[in-house]
C-alpha positions as CSV (number, residue, x, y, z in Angstrom):
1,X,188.5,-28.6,90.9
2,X,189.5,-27.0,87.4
3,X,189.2,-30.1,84.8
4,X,192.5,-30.1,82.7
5,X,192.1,-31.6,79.1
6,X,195.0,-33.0,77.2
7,X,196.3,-31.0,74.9
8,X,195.3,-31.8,71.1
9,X,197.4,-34.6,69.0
10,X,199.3,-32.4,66.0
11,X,197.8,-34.2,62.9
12,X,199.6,-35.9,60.3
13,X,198.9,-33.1,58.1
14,X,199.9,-30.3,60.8
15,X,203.4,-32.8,61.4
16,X,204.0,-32.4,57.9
17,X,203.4,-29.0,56.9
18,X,205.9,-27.9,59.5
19,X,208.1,-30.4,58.4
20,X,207.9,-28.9,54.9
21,X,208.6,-25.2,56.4
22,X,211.6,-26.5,58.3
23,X,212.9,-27.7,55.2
24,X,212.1,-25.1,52.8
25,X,214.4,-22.9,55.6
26,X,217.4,-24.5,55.7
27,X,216.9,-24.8,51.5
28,X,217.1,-20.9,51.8
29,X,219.8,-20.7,54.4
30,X,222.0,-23.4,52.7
31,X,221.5,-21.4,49.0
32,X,222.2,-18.0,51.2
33,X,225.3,-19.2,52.1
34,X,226.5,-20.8,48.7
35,X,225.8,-17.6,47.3
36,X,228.1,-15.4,49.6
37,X,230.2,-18.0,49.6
38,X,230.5,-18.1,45.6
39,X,230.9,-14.3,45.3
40,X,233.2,-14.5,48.4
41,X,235.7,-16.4,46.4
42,X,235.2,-14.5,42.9
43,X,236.3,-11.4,45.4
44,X,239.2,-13.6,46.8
45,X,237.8,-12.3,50.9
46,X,236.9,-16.6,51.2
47,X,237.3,-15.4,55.3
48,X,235.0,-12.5,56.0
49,X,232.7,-13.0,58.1
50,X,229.1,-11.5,58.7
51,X,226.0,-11.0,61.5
52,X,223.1,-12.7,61.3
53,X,221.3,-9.2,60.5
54,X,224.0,-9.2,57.5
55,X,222.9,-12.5,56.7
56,X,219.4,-11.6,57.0
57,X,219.9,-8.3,54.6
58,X,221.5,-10.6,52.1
59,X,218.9,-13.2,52.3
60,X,216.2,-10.7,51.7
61,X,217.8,-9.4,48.6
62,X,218.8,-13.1,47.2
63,X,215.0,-13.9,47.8
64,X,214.5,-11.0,45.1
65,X,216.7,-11.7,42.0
66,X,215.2,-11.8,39.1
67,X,217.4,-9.7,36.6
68,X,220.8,-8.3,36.3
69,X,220.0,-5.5,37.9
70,X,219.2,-7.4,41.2
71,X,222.3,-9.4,40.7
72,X,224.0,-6.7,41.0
73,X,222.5,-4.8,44.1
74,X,223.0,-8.2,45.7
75,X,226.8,-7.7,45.2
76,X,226.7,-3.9,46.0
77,X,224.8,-4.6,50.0
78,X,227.7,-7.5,49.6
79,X,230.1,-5.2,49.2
80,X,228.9,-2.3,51.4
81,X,229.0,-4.7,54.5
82,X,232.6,-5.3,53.5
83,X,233.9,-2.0,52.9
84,X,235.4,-3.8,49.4
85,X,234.2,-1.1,46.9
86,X,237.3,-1.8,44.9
87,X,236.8,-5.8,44.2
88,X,233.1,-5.3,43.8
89,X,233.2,-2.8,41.3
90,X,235.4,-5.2,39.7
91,X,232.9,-8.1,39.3
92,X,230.6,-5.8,39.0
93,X,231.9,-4.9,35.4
94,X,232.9,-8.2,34.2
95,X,229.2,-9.1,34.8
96,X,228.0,-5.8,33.3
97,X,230.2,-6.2,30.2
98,X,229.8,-10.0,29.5
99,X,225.9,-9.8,29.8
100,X,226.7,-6.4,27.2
101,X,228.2,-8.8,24.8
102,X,225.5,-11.1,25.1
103,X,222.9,-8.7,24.6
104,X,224.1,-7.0,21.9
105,X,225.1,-10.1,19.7
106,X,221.2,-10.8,19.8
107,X,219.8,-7.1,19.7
108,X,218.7,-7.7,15.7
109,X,217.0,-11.3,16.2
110,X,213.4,-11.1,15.2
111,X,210.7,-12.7,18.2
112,X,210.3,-15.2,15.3
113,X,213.4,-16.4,15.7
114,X,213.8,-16.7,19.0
115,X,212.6,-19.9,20.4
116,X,209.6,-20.7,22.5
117,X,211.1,-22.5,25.9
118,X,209.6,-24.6,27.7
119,X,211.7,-25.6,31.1
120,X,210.7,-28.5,33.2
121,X,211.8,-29.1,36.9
122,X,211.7,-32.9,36.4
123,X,209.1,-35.5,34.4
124,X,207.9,-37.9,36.6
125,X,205.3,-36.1,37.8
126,X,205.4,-33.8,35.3
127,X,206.7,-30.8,36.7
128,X,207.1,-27.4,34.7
129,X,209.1,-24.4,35.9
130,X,207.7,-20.7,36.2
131,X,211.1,-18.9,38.3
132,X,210.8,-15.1,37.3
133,X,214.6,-15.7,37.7
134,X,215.0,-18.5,35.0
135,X,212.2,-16.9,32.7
136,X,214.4,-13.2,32.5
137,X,217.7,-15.5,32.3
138,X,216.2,-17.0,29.6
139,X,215.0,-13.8,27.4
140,X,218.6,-12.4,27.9
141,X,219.9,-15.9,26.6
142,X,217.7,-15.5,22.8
143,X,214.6,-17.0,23.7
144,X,211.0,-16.6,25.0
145,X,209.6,-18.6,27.6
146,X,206.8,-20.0,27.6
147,X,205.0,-22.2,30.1
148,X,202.5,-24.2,27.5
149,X,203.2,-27.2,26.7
150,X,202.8,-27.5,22.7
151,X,204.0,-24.0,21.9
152,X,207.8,-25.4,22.9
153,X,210.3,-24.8,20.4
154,X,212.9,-26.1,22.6
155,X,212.4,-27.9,26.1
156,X,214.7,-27.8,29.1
157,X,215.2,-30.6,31.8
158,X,217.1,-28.9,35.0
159,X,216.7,-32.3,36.7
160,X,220.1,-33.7,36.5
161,X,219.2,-37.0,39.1
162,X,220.4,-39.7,38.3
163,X,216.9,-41.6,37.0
164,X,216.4,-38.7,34.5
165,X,217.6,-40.6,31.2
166,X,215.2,-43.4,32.2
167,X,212.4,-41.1,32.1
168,X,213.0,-38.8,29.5
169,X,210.9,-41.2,27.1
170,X,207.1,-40.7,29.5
171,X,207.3,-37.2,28.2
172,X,205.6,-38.3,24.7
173,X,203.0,-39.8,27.5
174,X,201.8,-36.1,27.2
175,X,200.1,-34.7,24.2
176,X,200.6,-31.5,24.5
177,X,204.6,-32.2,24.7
178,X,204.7,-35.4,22.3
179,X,202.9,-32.9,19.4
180,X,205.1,-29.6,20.1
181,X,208.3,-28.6,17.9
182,X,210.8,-29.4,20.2
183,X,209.9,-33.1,20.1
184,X,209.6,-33.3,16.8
185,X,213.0,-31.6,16.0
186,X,214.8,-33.4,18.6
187,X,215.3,-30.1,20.9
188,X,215.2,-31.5,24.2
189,X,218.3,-30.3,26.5
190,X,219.2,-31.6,29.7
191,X,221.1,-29.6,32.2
192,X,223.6,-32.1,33.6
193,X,224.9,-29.3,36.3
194,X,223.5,-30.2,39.4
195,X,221.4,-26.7,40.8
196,X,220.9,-25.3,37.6
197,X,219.1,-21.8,38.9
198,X,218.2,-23.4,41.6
199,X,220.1,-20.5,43.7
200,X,219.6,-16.9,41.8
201,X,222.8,-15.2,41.0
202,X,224.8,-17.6,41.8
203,X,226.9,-18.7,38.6
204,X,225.1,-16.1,36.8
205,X,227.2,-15.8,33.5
206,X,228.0,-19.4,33.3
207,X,224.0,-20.2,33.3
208,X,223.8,-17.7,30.8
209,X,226.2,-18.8,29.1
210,X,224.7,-22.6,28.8
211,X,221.0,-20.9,27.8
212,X,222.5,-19.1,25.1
213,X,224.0,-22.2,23.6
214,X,221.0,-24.0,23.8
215,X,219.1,-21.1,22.3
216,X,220.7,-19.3,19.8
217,X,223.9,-21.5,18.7
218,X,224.4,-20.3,15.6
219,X,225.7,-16.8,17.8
220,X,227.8,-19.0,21.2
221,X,230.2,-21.3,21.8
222,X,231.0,-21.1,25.5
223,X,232.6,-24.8,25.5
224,X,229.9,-25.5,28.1
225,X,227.9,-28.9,25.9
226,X,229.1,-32.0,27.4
227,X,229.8,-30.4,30.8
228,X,226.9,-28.9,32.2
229,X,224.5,-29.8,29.3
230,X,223.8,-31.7,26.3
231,X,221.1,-32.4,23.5
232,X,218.9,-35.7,24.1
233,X,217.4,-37.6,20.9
234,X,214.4,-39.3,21.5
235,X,214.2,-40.0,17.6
């Protein structure tokens, strides 16, 4: 008679590690569909629908924003699948010419005065952030990020939970953070917006917009301090 064995007990490990897939997909699906859904209603077409091998097209190009450039072939497959050339060009140039202005306000700043920024997903642990995205978001912005601890002119907190302000002071637990610049010139910035680049592309200009003020005020005032950031003093 053939012997039948039972077939092997997933291991904790093995239970969680496709626990963490499953959630890292529906973290992509759900950021998918706030993005199509965001430029759905810049382009006032909130009721179009699409396939899943739309969706999956879209997905594969959200997946790949880094730069402006990929912001925008994002919107053109966007608008290709709509057949809404018109409205897309559209946003197309606002973005183009507001990321223009930017640019150009900051073409004759020296690399010595742009600030070295350092961005942290959240402090407790001590978590810093390396997104290609945020990193080009941030050159554009004035600055010029860096991922080193004490070399921080300025540091970034994008954790906007609501334990944050009770943890800000462990980060002078860290040497490397307690001795840089930015602690001891009081230029620590929390972004109070929930999802702060979090989703690539999606609210492009107004993170921009926030980065710049942060980096280069002396050049913008968006009116976004107090709303979806302010200045912490740990002083």
């Amino acid at each position: 008679m053939p012997i039948y064995k039972n077939p092997p007990i997933p291991t904790i490990a093995n239970l969680l590690s496709l626990m963490l897939a499953f959630l890292y997909f529906c973290s992509m699906q759900s950021n998918q569909e706030k993005l199509v859904a965001h430029f759905l209603e810049q382009l006032n077409l909130n009721n179009s629908t699409f396939s899943p091998e739309t969706y999956a097209k879209l997905a594969a190009k959200q997946s790949a924003i880094v730069s402006i450039e990929d912001v925008i072939a994002y919107i053109n497959t966007l608008g290709e699948e709509l057949n809404s050339e018109e409205n897309i060009n559209e946003l197309i140039e606002k973005i183009e010419d507001e990321t223009s202005i930017l640019i150009h306000k900051l073409k004759f700043i020296t690399a010595s005065d742009r600030p070295k920024v350092l961005v942290l997903d959240q402090i407790e642990p001590l978590e810093i952030n390396e997104s290609a995205y945020l990193q080009e978001s941030i050159k554009i912005a004035g600055g010029i990020p860096t991922t080193t601890a004490h070399e921080a002119d300025k540091i970034i907190l994008i954790d906007s939970g609501e334990t944050v302000f009770t943890h800000i002071p462990l980060l002078l637990n860290d040497p490397s953070i307690a001795q840089s610049k930015a602690i001891e010139l009081d230029q620590l910035f929390i972004m109070t917006k929930p999802g702060f680049a979090q989703s690539p592309g999606y609210e492009y200009l107004t993170e921009l917009e926030s980065l710049a003020e942060i980096l280069q005020p002396k050049y913008f005032v968006y009116g976004h301090e107090g709303k979806d950031w302010l200045q912490f003093q740990l002083k």
